[in-house]
N, CA, C and O atoms as a Maestro MAE file, in Angstrom:
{
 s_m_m2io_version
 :::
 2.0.0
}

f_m_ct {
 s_m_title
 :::
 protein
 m_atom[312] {
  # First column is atom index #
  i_m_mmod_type
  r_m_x_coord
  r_m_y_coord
  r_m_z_coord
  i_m_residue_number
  s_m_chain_name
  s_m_pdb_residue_name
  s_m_pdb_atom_name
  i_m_atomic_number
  :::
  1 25 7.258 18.706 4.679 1 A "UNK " " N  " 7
  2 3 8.190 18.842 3.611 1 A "UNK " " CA " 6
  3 2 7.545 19.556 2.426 1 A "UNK " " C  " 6
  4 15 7.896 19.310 1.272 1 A "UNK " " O  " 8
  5 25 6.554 20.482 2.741 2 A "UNK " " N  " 7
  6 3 6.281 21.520 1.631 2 A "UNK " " CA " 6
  7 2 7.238 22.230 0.950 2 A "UNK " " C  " 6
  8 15 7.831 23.149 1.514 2 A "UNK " " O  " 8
  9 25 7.434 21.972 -0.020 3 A "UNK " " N  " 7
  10 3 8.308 23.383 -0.758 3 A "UNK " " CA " 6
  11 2 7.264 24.325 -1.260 3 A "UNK " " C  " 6
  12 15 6.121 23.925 -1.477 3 A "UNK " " O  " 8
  13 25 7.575 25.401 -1.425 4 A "UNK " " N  " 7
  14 3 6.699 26.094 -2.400 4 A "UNK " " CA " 6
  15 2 7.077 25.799 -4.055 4 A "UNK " " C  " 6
  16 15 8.186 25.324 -4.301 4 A "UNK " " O  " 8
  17 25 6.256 26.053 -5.025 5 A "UNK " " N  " 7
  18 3 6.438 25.571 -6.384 5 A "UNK " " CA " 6
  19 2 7.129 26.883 -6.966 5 A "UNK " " C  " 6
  20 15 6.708 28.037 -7.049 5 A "UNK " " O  " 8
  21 25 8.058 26.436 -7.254 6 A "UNK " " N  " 7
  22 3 9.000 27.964 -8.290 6 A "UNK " " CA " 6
  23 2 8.036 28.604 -9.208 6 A "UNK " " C  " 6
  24 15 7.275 28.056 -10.005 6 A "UNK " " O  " 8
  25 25 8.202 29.863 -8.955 7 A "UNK " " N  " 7
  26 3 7.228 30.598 -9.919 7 A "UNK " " CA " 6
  27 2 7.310 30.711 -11.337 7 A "UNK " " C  " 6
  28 15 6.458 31.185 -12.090 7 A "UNK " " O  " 8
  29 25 8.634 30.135 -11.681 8 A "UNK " " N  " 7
  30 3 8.498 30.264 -13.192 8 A "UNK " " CA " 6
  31 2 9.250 28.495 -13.595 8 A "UNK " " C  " 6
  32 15 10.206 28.076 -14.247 8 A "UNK " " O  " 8
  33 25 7.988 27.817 -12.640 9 A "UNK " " N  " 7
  34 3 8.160 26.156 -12.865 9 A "UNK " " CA " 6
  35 2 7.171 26.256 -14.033 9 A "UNK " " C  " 6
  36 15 6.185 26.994 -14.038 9 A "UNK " " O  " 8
  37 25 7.591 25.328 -15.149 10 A "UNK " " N  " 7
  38 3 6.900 25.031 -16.369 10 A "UNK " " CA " 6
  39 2 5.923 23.675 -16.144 10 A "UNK " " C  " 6
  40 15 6.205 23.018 -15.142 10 A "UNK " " O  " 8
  41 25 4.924 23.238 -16.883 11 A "UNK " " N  " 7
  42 3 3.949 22.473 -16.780 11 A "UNK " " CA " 6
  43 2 5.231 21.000 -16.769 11 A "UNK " " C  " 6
  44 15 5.253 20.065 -15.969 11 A "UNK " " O  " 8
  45 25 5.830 21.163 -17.511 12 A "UNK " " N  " 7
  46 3 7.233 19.633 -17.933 12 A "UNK " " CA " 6
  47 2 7.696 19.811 -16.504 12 A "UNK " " C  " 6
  48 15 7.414 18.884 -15.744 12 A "UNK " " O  " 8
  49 25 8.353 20.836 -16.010 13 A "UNK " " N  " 7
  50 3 9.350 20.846 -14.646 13 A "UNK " " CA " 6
  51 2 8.254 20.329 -13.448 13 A "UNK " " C  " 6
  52 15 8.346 19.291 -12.792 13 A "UNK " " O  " 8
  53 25 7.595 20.972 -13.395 14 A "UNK " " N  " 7
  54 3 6.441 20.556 -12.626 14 A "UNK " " CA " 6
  55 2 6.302 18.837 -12.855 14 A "UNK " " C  " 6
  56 15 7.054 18.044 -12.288 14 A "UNK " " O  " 8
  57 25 5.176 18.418 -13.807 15 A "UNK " " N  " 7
  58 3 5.488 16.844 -14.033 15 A "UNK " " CA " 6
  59 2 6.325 15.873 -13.135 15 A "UNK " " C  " 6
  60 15 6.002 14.983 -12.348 15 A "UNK " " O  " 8
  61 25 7.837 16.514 -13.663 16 A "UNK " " N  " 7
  62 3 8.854 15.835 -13.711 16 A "UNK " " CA " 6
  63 2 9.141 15.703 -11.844 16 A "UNK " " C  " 6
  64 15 9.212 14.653 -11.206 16 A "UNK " " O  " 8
  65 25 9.256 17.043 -11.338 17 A "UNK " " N  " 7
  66 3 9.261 17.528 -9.863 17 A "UNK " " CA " 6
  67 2 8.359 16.054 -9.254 17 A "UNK " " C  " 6
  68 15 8.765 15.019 -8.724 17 A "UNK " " O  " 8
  69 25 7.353 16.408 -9.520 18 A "UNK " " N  " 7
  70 3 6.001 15.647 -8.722 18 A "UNK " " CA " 6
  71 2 6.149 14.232 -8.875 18 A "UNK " " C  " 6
  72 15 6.220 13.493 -7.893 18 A "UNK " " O  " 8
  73 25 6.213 13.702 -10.373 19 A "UNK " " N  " 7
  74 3 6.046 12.238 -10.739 19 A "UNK " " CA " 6
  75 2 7.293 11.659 -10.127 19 A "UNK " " C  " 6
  76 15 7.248 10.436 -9.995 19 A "UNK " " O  " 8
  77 25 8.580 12.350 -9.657 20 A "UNK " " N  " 7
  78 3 9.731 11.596 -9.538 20 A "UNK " " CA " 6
  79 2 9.691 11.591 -8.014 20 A "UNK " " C  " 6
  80 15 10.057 10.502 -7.572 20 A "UNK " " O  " 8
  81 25 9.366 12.456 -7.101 21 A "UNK " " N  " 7
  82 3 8.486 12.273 -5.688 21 A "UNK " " CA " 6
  83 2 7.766 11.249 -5.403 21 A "UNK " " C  " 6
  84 15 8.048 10.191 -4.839 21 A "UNK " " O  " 8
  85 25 6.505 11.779 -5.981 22 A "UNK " " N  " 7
  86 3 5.700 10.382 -5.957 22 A "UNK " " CA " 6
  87 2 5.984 8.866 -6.138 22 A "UNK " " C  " 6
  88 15 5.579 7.969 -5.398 22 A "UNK " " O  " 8
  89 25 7.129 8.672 -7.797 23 A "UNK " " N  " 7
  90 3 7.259 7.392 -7.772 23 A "UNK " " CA " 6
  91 2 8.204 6.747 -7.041 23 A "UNK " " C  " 6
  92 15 8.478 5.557 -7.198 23 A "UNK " " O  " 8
  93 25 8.924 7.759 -5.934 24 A "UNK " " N  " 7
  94 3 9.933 6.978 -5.127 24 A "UNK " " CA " 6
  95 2 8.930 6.875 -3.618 24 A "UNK " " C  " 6
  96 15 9.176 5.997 -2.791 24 A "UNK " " O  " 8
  97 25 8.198 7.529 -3.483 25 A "UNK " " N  " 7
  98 3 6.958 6.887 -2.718 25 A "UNK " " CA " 6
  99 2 6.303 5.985 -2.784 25 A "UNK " " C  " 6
  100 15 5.830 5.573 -1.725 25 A "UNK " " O  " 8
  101 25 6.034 5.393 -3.831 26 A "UNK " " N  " 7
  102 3 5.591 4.468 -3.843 26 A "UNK " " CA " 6
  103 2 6.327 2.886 -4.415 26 A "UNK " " C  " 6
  104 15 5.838 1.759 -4.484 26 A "UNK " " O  " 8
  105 25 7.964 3.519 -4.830 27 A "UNK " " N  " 7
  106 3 8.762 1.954 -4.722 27 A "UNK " " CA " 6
  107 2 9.367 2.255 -3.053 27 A "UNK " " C  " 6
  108 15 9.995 1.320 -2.557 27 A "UNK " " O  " 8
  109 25 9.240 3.161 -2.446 28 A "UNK " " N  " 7
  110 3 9.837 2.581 -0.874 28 A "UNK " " CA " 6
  111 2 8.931 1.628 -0.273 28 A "UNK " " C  " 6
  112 15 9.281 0.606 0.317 28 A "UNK " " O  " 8
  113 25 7.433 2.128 -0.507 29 A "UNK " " N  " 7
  114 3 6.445 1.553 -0.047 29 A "UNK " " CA " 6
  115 2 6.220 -0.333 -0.428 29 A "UNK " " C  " 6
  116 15 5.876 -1.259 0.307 29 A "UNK " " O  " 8
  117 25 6.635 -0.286 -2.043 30 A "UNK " " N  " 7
  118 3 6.604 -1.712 -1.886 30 A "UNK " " CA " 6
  119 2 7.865 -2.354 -1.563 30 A "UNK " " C  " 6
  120 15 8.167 -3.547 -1.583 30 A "UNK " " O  " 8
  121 25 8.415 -1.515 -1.317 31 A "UNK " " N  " 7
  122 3 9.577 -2.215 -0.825 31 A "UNK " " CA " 6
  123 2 9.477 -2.640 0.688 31 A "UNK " " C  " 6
  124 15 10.119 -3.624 1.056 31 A "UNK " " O  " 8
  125 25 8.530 -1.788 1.773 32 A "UNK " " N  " 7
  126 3 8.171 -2.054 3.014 32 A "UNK " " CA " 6
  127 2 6.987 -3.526 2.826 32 A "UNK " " C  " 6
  128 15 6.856 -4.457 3.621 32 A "UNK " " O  " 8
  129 25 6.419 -3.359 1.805 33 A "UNK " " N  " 7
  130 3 5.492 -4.209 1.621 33 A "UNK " " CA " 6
  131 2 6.344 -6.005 0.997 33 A "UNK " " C  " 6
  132 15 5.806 -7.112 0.993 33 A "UNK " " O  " 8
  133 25 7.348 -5.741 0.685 34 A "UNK " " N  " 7
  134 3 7.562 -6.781 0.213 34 A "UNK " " CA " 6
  135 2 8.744 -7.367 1.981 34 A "UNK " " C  " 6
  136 15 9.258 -8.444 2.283 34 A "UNK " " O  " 8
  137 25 8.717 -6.362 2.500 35 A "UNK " " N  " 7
  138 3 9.444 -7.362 4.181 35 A "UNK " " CA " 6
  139 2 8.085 -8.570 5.187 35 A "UNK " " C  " 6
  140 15 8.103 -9.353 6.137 35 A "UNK " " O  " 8
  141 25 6.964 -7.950 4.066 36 A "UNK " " N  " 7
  142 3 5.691 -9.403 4.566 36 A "UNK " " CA " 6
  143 2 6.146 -10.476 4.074 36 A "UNK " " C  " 6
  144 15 5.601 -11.550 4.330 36 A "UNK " " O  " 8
  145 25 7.119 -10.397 3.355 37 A "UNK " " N  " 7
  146 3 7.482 -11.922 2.520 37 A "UNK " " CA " 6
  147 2 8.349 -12.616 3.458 37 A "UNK " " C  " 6
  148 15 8.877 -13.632 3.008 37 A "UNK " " O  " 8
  149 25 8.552 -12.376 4.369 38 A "UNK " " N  " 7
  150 3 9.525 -13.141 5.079 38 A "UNK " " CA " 6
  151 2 8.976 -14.268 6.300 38 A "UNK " " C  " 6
  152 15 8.671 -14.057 7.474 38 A "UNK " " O  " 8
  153 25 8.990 -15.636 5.439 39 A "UNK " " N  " 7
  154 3 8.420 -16.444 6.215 39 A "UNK " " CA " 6
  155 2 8.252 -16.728 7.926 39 A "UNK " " C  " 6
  156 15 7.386 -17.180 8.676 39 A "UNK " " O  " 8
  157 25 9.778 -16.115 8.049 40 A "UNK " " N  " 7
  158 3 10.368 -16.252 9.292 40 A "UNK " " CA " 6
  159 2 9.267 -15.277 10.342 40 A "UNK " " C  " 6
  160 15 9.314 -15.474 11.556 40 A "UNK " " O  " 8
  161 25 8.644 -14.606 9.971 41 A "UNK " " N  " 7
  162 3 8.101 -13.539 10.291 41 A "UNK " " CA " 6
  163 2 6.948 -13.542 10.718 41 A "UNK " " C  " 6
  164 15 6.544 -13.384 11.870 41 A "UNK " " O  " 8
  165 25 6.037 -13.847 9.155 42 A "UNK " " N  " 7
  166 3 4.867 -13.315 8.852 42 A "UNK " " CA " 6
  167 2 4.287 -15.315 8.056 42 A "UNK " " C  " 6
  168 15 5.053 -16.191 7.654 42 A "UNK " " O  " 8
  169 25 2.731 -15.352 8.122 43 A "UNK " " N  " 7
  170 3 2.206 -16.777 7.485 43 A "UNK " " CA " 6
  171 2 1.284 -16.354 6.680 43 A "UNK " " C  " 6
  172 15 0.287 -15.702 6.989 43 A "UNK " " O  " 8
  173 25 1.624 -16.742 5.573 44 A "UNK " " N  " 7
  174 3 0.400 -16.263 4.533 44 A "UNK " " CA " 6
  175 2 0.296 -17.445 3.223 44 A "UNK " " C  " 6
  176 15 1.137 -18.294 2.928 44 A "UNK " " O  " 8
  177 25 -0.920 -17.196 2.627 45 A "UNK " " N  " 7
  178 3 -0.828 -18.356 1.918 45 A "UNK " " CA " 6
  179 2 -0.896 -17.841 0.259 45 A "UNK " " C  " 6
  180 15 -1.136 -16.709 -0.161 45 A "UNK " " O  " 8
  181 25 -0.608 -19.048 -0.484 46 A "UNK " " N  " 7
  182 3 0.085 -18.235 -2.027 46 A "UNK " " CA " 6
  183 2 -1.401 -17.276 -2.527 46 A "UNK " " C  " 6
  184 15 -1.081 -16.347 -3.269 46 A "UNK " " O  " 8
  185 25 -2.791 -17.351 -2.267 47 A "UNK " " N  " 7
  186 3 -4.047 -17.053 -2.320 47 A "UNK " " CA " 6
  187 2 -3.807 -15.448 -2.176 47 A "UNK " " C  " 6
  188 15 -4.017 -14.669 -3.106 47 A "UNK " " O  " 8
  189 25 -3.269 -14.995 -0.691 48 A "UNK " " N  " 7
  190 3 -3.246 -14.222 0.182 48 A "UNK " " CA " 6
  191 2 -2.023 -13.007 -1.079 48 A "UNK " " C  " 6
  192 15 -2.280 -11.975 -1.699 48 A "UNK " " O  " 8
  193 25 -0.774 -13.827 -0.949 49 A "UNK " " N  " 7
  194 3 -0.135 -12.887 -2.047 49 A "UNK " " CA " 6
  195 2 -0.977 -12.690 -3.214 49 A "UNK " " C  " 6
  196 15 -1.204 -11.528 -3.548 49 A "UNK " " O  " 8
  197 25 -1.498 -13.690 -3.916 50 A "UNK " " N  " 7
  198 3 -1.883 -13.239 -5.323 50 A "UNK " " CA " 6
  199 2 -2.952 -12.391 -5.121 50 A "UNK " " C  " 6
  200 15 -2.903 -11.398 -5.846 50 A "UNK " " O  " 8
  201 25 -4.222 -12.467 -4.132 51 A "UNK " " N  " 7
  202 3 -4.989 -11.103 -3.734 51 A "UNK " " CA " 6
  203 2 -4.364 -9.774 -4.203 51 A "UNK " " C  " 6
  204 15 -4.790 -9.081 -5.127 51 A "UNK " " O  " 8
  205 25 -2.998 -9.454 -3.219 52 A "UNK " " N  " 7
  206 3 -2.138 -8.378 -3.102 52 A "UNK " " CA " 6
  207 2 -1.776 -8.194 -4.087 52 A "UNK " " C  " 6
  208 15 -2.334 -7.198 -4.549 52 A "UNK " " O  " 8
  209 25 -1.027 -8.663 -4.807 53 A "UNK " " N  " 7
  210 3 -0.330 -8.662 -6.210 53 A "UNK " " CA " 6
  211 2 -1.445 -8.124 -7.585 53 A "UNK " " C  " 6
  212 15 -1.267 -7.187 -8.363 53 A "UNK " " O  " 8
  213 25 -2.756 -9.229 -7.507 54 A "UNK " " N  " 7
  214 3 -3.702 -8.842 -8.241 54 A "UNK " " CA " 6
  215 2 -4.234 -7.404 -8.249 54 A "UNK " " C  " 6
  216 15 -4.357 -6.770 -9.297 54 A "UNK " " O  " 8
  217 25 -4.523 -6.945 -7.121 55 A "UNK " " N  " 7
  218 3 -4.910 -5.348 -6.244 55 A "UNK " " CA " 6
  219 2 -4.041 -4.684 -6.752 55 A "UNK " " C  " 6
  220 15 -4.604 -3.901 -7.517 55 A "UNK " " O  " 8
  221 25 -2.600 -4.486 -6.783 56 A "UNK " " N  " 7
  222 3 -1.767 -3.852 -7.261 56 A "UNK " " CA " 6
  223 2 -1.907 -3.679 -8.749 56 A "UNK " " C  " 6
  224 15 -1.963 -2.477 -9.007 56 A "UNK " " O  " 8
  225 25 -2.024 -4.795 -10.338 57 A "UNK " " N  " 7
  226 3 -1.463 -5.102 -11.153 57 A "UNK " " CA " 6
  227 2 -2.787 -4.292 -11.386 57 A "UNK " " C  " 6
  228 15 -2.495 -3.466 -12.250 57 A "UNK " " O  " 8
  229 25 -4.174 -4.121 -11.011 58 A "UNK " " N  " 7
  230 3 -5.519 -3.614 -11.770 58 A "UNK " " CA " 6
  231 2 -5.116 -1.813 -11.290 58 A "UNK " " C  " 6
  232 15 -4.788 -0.889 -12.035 58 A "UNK " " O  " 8
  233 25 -5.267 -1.820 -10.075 59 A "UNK " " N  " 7
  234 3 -4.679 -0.452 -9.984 59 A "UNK " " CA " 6
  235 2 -3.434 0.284 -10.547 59 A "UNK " " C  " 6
  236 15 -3.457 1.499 -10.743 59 A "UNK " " O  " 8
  237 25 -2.441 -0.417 -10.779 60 A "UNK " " N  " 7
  238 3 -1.407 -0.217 -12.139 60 A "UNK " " CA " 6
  239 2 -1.819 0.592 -13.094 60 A "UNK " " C  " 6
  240 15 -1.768 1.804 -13.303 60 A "UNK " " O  " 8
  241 25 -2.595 -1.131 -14.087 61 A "UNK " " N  " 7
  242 3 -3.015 -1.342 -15.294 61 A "UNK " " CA " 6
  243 2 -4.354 0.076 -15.520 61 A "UNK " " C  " 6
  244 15 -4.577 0.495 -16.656 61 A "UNK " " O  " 8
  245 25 -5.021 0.585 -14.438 62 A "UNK " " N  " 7
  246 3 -5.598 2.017 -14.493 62 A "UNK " " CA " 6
  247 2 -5.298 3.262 -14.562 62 A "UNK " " C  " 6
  248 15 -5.829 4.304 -14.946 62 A "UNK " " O  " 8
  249 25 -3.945 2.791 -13.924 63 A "UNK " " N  " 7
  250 3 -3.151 4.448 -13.891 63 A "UNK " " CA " 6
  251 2 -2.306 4.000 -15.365 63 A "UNK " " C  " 6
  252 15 -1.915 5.090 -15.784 63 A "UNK " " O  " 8
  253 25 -2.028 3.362 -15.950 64 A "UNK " " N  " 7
  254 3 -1.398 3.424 -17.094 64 A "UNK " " CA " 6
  255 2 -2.349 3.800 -18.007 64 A "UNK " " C  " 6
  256 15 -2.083 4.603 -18.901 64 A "UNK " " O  " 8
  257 25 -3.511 3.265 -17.865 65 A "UNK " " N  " 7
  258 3 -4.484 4.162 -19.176 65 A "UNK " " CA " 6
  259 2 -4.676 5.074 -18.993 65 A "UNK " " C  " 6
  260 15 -5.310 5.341 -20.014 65 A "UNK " " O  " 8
  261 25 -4.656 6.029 -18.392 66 A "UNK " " N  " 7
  262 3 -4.357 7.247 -17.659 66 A "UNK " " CA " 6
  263 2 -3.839 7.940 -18.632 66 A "UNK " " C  " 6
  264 15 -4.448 8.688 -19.397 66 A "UNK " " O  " 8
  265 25 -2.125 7.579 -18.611 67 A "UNK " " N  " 7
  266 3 -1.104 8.329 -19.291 67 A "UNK " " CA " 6
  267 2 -1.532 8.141 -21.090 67 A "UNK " " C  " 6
  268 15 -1.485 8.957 -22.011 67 A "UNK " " O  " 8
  269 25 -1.905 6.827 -21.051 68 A "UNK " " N  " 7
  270 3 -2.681 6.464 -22.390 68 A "UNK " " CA " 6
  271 2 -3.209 7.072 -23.527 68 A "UNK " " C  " 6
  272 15 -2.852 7.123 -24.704 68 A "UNK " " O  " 8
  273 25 -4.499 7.687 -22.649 69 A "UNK " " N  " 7
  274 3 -5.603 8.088 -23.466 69 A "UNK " " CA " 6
  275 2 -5.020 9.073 -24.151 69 A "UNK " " C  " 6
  276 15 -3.945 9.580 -23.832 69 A "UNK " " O  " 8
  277 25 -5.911 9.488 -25.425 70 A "UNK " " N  " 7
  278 3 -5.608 10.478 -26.469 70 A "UNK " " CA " 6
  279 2 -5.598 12.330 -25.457 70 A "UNK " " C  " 6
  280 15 -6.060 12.403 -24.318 70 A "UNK " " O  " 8
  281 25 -5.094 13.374 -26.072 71 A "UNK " " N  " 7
  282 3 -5.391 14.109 -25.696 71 A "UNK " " CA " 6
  283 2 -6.499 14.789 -25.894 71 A "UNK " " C  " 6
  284 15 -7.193 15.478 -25.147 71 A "UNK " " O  " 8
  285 25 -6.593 14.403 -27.378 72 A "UNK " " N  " 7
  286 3 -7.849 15.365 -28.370 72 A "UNK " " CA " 6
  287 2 -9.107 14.346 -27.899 72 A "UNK " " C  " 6
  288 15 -8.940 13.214 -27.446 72 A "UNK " " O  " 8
  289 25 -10.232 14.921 -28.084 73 A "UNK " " N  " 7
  290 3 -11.130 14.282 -27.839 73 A "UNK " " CA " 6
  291 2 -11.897 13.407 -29.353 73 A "UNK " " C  " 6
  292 15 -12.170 14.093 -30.338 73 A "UNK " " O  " 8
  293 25 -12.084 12.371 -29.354 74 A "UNK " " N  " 7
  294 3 -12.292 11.649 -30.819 74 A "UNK " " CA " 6
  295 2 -13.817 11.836 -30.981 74 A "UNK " " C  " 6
  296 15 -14.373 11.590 -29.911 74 A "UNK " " O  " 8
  297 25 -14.785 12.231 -32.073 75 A "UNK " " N  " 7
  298 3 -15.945 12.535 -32.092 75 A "UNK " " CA " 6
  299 2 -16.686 10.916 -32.021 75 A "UNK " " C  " 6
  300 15 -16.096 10.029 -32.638 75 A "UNK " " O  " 8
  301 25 -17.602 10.660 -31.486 76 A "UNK " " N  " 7
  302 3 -18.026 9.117 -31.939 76 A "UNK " " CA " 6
  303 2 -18.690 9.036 -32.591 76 A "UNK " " C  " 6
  304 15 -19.741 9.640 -32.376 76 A "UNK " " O  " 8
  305 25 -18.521 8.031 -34.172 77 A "UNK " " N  " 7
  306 3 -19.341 7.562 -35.282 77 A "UNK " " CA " 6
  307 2 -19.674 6.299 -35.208 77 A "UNK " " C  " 6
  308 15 -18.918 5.466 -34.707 77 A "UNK " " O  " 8
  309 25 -20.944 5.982 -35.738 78 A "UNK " " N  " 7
  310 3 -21.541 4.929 -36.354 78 A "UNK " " CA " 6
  311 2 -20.763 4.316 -37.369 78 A "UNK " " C  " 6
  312 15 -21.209 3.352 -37.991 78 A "UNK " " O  " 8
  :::
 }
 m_bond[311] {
  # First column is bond index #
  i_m_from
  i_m_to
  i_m_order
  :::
  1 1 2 1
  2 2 3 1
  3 3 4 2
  4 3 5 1
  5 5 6 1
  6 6 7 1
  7 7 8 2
  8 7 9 1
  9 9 10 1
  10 10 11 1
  11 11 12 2
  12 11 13 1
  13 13 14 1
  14 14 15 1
  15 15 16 2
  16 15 17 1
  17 17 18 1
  18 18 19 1
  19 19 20 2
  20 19 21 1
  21 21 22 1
  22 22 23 1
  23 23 24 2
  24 23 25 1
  25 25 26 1
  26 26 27 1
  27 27 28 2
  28 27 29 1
  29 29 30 1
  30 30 31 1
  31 31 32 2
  32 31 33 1
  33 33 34 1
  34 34 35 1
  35 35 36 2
  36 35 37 1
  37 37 38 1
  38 38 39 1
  39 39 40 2
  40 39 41 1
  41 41 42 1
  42 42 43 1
  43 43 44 2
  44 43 45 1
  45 45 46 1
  46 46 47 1
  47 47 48 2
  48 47 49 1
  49 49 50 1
  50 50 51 1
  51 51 52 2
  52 51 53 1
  53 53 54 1
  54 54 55 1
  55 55 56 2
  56 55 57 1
  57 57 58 1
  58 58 59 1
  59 59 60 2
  60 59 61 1
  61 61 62 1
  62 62 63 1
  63 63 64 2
  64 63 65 1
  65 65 66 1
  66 66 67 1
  67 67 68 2
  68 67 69 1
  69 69 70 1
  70 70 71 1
  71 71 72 2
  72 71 73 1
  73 73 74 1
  74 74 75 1
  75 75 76 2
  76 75 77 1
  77 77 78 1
  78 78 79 1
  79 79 80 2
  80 79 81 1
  81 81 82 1
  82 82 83 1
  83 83 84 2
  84 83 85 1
  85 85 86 1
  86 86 87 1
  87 87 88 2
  88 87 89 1
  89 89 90 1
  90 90 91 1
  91 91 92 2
  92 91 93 1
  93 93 94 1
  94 94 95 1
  95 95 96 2
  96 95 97 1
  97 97 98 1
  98 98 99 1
  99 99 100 2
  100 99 101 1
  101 101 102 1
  102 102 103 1
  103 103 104 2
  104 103 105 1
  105 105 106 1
  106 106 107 1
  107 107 108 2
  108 107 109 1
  109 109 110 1
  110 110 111 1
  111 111 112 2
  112 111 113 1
  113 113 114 1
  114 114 115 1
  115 115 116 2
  116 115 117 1
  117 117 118 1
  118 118 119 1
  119 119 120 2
  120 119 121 1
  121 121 122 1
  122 122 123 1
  123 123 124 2
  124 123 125 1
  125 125 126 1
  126 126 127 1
  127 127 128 2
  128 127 129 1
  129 129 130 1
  130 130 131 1
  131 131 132 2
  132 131 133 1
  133 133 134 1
  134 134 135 1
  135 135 136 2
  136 135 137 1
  137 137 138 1
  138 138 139 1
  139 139 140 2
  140 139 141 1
  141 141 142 1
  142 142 143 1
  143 143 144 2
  144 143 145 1
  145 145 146 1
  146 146 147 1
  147 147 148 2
  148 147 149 1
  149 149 150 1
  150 150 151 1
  151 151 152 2
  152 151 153 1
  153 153 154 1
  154 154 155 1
  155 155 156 2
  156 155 157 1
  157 157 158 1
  158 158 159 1
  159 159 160 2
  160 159 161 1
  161 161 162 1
  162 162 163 1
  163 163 164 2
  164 163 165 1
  165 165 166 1
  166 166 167 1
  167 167 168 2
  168 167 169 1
  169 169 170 1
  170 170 171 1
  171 171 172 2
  172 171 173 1
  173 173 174 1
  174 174 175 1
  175 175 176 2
  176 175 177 1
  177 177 178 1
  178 178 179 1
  179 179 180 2
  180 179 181 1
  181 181 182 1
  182 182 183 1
  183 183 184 2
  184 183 185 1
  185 185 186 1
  186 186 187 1
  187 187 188 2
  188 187 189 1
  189 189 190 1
  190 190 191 1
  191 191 192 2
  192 191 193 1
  193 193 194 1
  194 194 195 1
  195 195 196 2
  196 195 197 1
  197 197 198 1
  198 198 199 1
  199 199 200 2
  200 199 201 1
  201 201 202 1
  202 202 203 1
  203 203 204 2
  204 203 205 1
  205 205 206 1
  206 206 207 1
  207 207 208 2
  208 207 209 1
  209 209 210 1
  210 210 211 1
  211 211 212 2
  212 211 213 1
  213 213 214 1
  214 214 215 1
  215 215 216 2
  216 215 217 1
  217 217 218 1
  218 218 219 1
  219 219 220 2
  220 219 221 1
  221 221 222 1
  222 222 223 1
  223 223 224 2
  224 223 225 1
  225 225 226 1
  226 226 227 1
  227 227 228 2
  228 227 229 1
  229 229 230 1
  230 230 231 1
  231 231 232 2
  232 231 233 1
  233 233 234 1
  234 234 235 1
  235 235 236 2
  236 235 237 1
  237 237 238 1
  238 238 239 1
  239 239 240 2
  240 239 241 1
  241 241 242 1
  242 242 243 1
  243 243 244 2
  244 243 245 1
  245 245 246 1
  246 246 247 1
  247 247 248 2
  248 247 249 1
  249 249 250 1
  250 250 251 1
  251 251 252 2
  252 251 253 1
  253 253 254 1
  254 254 255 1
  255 255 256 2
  256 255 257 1
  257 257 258 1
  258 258 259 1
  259 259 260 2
  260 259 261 1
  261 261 262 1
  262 262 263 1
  263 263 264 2
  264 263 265 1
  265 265 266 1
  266 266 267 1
  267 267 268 2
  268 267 269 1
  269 269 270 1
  270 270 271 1
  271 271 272 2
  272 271 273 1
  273 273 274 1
  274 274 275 1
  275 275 276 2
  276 275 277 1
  277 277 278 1
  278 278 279 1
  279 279 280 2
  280 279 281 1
  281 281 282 1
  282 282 283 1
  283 283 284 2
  284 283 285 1
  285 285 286 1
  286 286 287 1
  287 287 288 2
  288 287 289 1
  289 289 290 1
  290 290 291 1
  291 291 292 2
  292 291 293 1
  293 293 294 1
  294 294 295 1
  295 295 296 2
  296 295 297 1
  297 297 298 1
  298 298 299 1
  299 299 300 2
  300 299 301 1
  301 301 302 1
  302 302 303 1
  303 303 304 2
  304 303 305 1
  305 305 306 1
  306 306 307 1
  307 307 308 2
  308 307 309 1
  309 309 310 1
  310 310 311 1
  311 311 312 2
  :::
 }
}
């Protein structure tokens, strides 16, 4: 499912293209991930989710400082 990138795609269109791809990749995904919840199914213990959950919330909480940080670079003072 390559497209090629429009040649007169802007740095915003671009962004927008990619991040809205990506983030439905990755809510289908927890959405496959959340059919482990089904007792009927699968045995896990509350330990086992909060592992998963924890793994998720740090890898999150990294990509949000990400978007975060300053652009300019801040000189460091004493």
């Amino acid at each position: 499912m390559n497209k090629k990138t429009p040649k007169n795609e802007n740095k915003r269109d671009r962004f927008r293209r990619l991040a809205q791809r990506r983030t439905n990749i990755v809510i289908n995904r927890l959405r496959i991930l959340g059919n482990c919840a089904d007792k009927g199914r699968y045995e896990y213990a509350k330990e086992d989710m909060e592992r998963i959950f924890s793994a998720i919330d740090r890898r999150l909480n990294k990509i949000k400082a990400k978007f975060d940080l300053p652009t300019d670079r801040e000189e460091f003072k004493l």
